[in-house]
Every structure is written in structure tokens, then in C-alpha cells.
N, C-alpha and C positions, 0 to 999 in steps of 0.2 A: 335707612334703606338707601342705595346707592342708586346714584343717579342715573345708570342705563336700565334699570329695575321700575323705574316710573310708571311708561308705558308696558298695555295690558301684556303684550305677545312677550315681553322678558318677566314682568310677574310670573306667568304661566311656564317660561323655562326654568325660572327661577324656582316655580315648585317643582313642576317636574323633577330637579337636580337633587330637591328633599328640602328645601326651605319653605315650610310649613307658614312663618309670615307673609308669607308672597301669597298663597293660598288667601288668607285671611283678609286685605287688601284687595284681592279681585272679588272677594263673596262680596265684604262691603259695598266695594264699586256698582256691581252690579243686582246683587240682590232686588232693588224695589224696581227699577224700570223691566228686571226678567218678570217679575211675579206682576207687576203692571200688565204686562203685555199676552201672557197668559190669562190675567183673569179679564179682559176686556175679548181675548181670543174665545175664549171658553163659556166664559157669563156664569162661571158656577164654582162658588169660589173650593168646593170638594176639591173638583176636577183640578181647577188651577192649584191647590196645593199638591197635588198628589205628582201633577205633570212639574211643576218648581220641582220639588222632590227628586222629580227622574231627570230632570235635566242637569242638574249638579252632580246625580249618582253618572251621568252618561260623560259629563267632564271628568269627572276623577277617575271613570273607566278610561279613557283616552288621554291624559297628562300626558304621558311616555310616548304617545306616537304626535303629539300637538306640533305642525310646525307653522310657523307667522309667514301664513299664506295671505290671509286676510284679518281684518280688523278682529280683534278678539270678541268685541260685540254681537260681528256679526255671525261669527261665528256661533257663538251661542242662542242668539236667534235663531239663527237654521237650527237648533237642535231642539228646542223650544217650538217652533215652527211645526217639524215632522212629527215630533210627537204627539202635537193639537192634532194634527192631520188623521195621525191612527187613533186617534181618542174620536175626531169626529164621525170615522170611519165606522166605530164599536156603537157609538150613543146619539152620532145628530144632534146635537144639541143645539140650540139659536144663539147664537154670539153676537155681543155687542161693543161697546166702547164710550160710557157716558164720558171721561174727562176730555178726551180728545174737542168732545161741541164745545167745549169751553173756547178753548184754542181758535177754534174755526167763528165764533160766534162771536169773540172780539174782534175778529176782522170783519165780517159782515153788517156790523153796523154802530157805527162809531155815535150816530143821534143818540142813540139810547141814553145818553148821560143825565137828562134830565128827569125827577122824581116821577114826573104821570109818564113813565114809559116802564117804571118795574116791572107791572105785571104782564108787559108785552115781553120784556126781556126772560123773566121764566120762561114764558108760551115759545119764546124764539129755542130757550133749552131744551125742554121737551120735545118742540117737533125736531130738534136738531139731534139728540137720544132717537128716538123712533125714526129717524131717516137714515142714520150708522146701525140701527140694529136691522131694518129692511133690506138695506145692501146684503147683493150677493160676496158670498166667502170669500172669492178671493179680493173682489172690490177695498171688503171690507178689513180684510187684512194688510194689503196696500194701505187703505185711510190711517187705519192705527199706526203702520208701521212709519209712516211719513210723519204725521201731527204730535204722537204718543214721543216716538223714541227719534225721529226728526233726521230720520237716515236719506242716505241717497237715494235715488233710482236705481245706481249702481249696487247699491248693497240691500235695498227690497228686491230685487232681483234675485242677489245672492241667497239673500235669504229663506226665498220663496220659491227658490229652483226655476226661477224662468229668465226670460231673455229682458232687455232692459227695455225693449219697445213693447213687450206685452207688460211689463210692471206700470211703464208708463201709461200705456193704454189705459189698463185697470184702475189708478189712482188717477187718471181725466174723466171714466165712468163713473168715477166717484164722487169726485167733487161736482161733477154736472149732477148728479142723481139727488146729491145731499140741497144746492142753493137752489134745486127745481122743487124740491119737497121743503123745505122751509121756507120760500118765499110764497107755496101754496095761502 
């Protein structure tokens, strides 16, 4: 594959144009962090296949009008994104994000290395699980979208259709909501 082909936005011209490898390389690419990000959205792993499904049928519906406006990522987040949105719209569902506390829980507290602190460190995963799954939606989608897939402000923004001080906001509500509910 040719060197200006690397990055996602010429993969994605590149199939557009009919080069089906290119195709094949951005599924790779992003497959596990899109269906990540969906099933931590959704919490049901039905739901998140069905919406992975539609968000790859919604890319290959649009190939031919695609242009590298923004990050190819995030792009497909936002389409991932709208879709949870009209899925939450139809069914409500409770959405969560267990590996995200991972993430968050090595940084909250570095003691925990030694043996007689195990089973505080489950108790610390747990309430850190039940603290992303009690956040409100969009908090909560903010948390994922920043820990999970480690995006900008700028591009949870994009992704989430809102302005960069309300994403920011939302992921400040978050993270105070999350270390105020695990240091309970």
C-alpha cells in the first residue's frame, strides 16, 4: 500500500475510487474500538451488534460523498454515536462502560500495590462500574468517549453534536460524579 494511503481519510478515498484493500484496512483499524464503544454505549451486546452492523452499512452507504473533513475516527463515531441515540430513543436502555474504570482506577490510586489491598482494589472496580453506569447519558458518553477511545474535547464534541465547552462541562460532571462515588 502506498504511502499517502496510510492515514484513514485517503484509505477511505482510496476505496471510494474502488480499491477494496483500503476498505479492508480501515475495517481492521477500527472495528474493535467502534463495537467497544457501542457496547459500553448500549450495554447489550444484541443492540451493539446490530448498531456495528448499521454503522459500517451507513459508511459504505456514504464512501462516494466522504470528504476529509475531519478525523476519520471521528467521524464514524458520530455515526455510531446517532445511531445509539435513535436506538436509545426506541428502547431506553441503561448503558455503561466497565473497561473505561480500569483506566480511571489506575490513576486513582497507585497504594494499592501491595497484597492486603486486593480486595479493596475489586471493591474500588465495582463502585468505579456502578459510578459510569449511574452517570447521566451524555456525562456518560463523554467518560467513554475520552478514557475508552482517548479523543479530544474537540472531537467528543464532534462527535456528540455539541459545542466544546458543553463536552467539556459534561466530562468535568463526570469525572467529579465518578471520584465523588468511589471515594464514598
Amino acid at each position: 500500500m502506498d504511502a499517502p494511503l496510510a492515514d484513514d481519510g485517503g484509505l477511505m478515498l482510496a476505496w471510494a475510487g474502488g480499491d477494496a484493500a483500503a476498505f479492508a484496512e480501515l475495517y481492521a483499524r477500527h472495528k474493535g474500538p467502534l463495537y467497544r464503544f457501542l457496547l459500553k454505549t448500549v450495554k447489550d451486546r444484541a443492540i451493539a451488534d446490530e448498531l456495528f452492523q448499521e454503522t459500517w452499512s451507513r459508511v459504505i452507504a456514504a464512501r462516494q460523498r466522504y470528504r476529509v473533513e475531519a478525523k476519520f475516527s471521528t467521524w464514524l463515531l458520530q455515526i455510531a454515536h446517532n445511531l445509539a441515540i435513535d436506538s436509545f430513543r426506541k428502547q431506553r436502555p441503561q448503558a455503561g462502560a466497565e473497561e473505561a474504570e480500569a483506566v480511571f482506577a489506575n490513576q486513582a490510586a497507585p497504594e494499592r500495590e501491595q497484597p492486603e489491598h486486593a480486595l479493596s482494589d475489586f471493591e474500588l472496580r465495582r463502585r468505579m462500574q456502578r459510578a459510569i453506569e449511574s452517570l447521566p447519558d451524555e456525562q456518560r458518553t463523554a467518560f467513554v468517549l475520552r478514557m475508552e477511545n482517548e479523543l479530544s474535547l474537540e472531537d467528543i464534541a464532534a462527535v456528540t453534536g455539541v459545542g466544546r465547552e458543553t463536552a467539556k462541562s459534561r466530562l468535568r460532571y463526570a469525572m467529579a460524579r465518578i471520584r465523588e462515588l468511589v471515594a464514598e
